[in-house]
C-alpha positions as CSV (number, residue, x, y, z in Angstrom):
1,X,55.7,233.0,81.5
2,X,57.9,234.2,84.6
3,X,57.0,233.5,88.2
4,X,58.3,233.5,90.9
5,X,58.3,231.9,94.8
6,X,59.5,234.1,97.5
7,X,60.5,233.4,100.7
8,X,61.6,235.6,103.6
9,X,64.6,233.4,105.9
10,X,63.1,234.2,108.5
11,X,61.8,231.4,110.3
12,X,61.6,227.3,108.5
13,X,59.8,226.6,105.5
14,X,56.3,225.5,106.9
15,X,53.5,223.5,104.7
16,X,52.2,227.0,103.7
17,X,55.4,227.5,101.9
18,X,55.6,224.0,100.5
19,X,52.0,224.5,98.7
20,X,53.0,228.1,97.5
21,X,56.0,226.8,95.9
22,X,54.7,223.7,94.5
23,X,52.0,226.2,93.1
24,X,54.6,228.6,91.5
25,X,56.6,225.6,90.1
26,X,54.0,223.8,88.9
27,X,52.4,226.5,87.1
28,X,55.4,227.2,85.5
29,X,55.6,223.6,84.4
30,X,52.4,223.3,83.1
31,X,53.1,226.2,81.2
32,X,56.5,225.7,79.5
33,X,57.5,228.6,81.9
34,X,60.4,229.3,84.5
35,X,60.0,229.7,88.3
36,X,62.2,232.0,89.7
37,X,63.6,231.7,93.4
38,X,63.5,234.6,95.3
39,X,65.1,235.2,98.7
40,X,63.1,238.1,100.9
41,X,65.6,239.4,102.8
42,X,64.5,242.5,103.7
43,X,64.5,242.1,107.0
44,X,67.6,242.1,107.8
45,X,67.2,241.8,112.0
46,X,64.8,238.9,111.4
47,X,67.1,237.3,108.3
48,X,69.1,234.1,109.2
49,X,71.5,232.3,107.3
50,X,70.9,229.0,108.4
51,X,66.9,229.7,107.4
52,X,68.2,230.6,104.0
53,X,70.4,227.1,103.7
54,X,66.9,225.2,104.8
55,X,65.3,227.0,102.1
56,X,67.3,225.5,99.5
57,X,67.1,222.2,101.3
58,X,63.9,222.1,101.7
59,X,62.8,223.5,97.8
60,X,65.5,220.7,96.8
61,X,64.2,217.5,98.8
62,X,60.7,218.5,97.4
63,X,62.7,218.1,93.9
64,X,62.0,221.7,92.6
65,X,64.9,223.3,91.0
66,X,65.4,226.9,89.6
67,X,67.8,229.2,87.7
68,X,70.5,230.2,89.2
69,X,72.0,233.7,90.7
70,X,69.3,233.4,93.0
71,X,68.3,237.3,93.7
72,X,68.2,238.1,97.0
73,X,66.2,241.6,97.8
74,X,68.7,243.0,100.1
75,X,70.7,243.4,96.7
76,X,68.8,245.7,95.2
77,X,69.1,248.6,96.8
78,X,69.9,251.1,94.4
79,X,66.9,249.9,91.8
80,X,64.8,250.7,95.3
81,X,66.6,253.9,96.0
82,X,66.1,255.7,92.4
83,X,62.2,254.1,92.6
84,X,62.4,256.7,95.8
85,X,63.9,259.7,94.1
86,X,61.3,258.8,91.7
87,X,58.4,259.1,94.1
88,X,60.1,262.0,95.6
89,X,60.3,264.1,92.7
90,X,56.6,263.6,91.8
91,X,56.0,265.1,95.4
92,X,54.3,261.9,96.5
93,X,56.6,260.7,99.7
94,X,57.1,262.4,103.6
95,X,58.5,261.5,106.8
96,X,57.3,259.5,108.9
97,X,58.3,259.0,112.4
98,X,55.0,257.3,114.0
99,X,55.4,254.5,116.1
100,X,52.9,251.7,115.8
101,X,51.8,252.8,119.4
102,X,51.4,256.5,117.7
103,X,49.5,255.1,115.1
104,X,47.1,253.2,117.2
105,X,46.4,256.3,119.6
106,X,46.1,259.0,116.6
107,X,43.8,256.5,114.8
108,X,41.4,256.3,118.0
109,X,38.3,254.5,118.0
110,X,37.1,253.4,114.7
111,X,34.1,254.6,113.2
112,X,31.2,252.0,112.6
113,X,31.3,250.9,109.1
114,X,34.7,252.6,108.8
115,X,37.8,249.7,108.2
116,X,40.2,250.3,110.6
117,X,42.9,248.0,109.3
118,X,43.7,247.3,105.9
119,X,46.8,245.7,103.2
120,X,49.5,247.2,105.7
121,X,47.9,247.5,108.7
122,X,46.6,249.7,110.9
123,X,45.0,252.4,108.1
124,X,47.4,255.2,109.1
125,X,45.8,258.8,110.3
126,X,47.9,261.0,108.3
127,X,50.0,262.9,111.7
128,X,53.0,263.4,109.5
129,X,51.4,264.1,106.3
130,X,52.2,267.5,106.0
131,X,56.3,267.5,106.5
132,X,58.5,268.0,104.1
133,X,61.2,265.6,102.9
134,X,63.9,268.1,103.8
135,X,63.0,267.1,107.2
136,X,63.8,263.5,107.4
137,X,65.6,262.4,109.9
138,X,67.7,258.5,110.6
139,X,64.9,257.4,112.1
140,X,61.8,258.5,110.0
141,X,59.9,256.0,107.7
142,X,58.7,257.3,104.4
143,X,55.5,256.8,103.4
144,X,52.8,257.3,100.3
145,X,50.5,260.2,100.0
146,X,47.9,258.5,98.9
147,X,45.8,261.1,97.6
148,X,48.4,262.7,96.3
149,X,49.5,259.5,94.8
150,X,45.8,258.5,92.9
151,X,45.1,262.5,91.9
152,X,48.7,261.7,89.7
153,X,48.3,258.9,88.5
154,X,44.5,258.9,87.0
155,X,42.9,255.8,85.7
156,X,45.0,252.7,87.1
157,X,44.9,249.8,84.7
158,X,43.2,247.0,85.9
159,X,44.7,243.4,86.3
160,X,44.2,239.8,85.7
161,X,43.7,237.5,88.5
162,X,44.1,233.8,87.2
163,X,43.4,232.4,90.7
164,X,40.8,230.2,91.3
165,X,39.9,232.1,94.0
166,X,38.7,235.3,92.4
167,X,39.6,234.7,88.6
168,X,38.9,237.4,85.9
169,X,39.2,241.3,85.6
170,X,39.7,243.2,88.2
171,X,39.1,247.1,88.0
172,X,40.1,249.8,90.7
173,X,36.7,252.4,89.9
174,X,35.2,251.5,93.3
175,X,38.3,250.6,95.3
176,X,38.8,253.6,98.3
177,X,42.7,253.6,98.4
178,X,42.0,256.5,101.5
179,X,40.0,255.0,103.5
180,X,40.2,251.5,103.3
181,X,44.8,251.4,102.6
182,X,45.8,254.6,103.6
183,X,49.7,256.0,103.5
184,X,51.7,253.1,103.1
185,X,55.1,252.6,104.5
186,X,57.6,252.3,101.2
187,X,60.8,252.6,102.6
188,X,61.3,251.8,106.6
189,X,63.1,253.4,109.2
190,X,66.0,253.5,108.9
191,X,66.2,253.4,105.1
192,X,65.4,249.9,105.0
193,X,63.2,248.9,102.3
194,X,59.5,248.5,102.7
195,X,57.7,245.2,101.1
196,X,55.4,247.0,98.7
197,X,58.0,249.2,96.8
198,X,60.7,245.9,96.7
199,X,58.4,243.4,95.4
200,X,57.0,245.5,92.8
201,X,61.1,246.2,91.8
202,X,62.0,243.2,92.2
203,X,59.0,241.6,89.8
204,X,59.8,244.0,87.0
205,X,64.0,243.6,87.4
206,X,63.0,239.9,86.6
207,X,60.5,240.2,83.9
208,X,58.2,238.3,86.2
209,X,54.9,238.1,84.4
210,X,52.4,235.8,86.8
211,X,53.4,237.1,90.4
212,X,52.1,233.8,92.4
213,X,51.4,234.1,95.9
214,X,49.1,233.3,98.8
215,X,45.1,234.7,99.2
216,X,46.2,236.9,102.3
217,X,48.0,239.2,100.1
218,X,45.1,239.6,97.3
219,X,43.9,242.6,99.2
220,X,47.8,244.9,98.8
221,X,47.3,244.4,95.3
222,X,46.2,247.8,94.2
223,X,49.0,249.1,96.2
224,X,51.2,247.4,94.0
225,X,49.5,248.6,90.6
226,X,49.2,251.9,91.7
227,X,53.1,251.5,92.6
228,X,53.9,250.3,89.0
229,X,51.6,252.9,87.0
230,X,53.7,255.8,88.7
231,X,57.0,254.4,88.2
232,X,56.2,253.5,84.6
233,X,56.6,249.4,85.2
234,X,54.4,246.6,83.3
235,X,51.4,245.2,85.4
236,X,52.4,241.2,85.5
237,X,48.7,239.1,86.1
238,X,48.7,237.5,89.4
239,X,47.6,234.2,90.9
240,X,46.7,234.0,94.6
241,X,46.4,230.7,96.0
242,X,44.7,229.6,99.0
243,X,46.2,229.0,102.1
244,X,47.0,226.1,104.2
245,X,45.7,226.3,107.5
246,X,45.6,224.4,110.6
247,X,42.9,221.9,112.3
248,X,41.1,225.4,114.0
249,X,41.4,227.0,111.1
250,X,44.3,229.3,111.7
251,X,46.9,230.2,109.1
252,X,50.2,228.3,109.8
253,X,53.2,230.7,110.7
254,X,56.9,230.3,111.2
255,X,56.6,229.7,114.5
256,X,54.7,226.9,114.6
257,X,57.9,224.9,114.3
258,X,55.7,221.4,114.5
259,X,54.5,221.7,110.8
260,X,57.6,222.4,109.3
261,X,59.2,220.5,106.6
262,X,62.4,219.9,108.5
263,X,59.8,218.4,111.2
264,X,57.8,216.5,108.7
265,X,61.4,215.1,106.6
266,X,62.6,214.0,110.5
267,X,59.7,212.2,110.8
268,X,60.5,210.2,107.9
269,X,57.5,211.9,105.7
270,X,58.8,211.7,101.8
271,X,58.1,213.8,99.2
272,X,54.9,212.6,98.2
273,X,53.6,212.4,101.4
274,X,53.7,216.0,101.7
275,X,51.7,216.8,98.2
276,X,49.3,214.2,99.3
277,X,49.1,216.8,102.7
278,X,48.5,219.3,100.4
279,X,45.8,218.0,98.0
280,X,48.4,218.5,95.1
281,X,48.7,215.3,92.8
């Protein structure tokens, strides 16, 4: 078994992170497996180098170790750009050059019963559906045709989830990828690359076989199977974990620098201290 743990430097490792990788290693573990670590750092505006040098200080003080190269997203480029001539020669990518504000006003008022926001977002309207790719410009996003997309690719296999959230089978027949996920974003403006197309390269460039990662991203994962079935790559299982939250029930982020590890280790918290935190024995 292959897993992996995943973090983006952007910000310090928070508790959140210390229970998703303690989760990823431990399953490996327990499993005779390997734990990969993985640096997302796709965003390059956001990426810091000093947030990548706490990440291995932090993984290493909790006393998790992994195989080294460490892969770092940003590298693989050229896997992402043939994934998009892929897409493209199937017909199923356009420009995109909607703004979030775009979006939002194009979208209008949602209908009652209708989801408004989904996996990625804001469900996206469809404005620049109809251009062609010939008409991309620096600053244009590229996004999924959906419909397009599911009419090509048929049946999707379904997946395992080994979470103990929402363990067993799960089959896409009554999922609405249209309504309810929409076009999604695979490749940024810019040409930076978009989280749903990397992470599904990235997981089958590393023979990753349990993708382990947090309960908030449970609901993208047909994006991701779909993603794989057109570009011919393995469906790994997956194991979403809960999520650490705070005293008013709020998921911890990045910026909530007071709950960070490098806050907890100054405080002279220890290792165990922090699993005991965590509810992990």
């Amino acid at each position: 078994m292959i897993t992996r743990f995943a973090p983006s430097p952007t910000g310090p490792l928070h508790l959140g992170h210390a229970f998703s990788a303690l989760t990823a290693f431990g399953l490996a573990k327990r499993s005779g497996g390997t734990c990969l670590l993985r640096i997302d750092d796709i965003d390059q505006a956001r990426s810091r180098p000093e947030f990548e040098a706490m990440i291995f200080d932090d993984l290493a003080w909790l006393g998790l170790t992994w195989p080294e190269p460490v892969l770092r997203q940003s590298s693989s480029a050229p896997h992402l750009a043939d994934a998009l001539d892929r897409l493209a020669a199937l017909g199923l990518i356009y420009p995109c050059s909607c703004s979030r504000r775009d979006i939002a006003e194009a979208a209008g008022a949602p209908q009652e019963g209708v989801p408004s926001h989904g996996p990625d977002g804001r469900i996206y309207p469809g404005t620049c559906r109809g251009r062609s790719l010939a008409d991309r410009t620096p600053g244009d996003a590229l996004r999924l045709d959906m419909a397009r997309a599911l009419a090509l690719a048929g049946a999707l296999p379904a997946f395992t989830e080994k979470g103990p959230e929402r363990p067993g089978i799960h089959q896409f027949a009554e999922v609405d990828f249209t309504e309810t996920i929409g076009d999604v974003v695979v490749s940024r403006k810019g040409g930076a690359p978009a989280y749903h197309l990397s992470v599904v390269i990235d997981d089958a460039a590393q023979k990753v076989s349990l993708v382990t990662r947090g309960l908030d991203l449970f609901d993208a994962t047909p994006i991701h199977v779909l993603l794989q079935h057109l570009l011919g790559l393995p469906v790994p299982d997956y194991h979403h974990h809960r999520l650490i939250r705070d005293a008013a029930g709020k998921r911890l982020a990045k910026r909530d620098d007071a709950r960070s590890l490098a806050s907890y280790r100054a405080e002279g918290k220890s290792p165990a201290d922090i699993r005991m935190m965590l509810g992990i024995s």
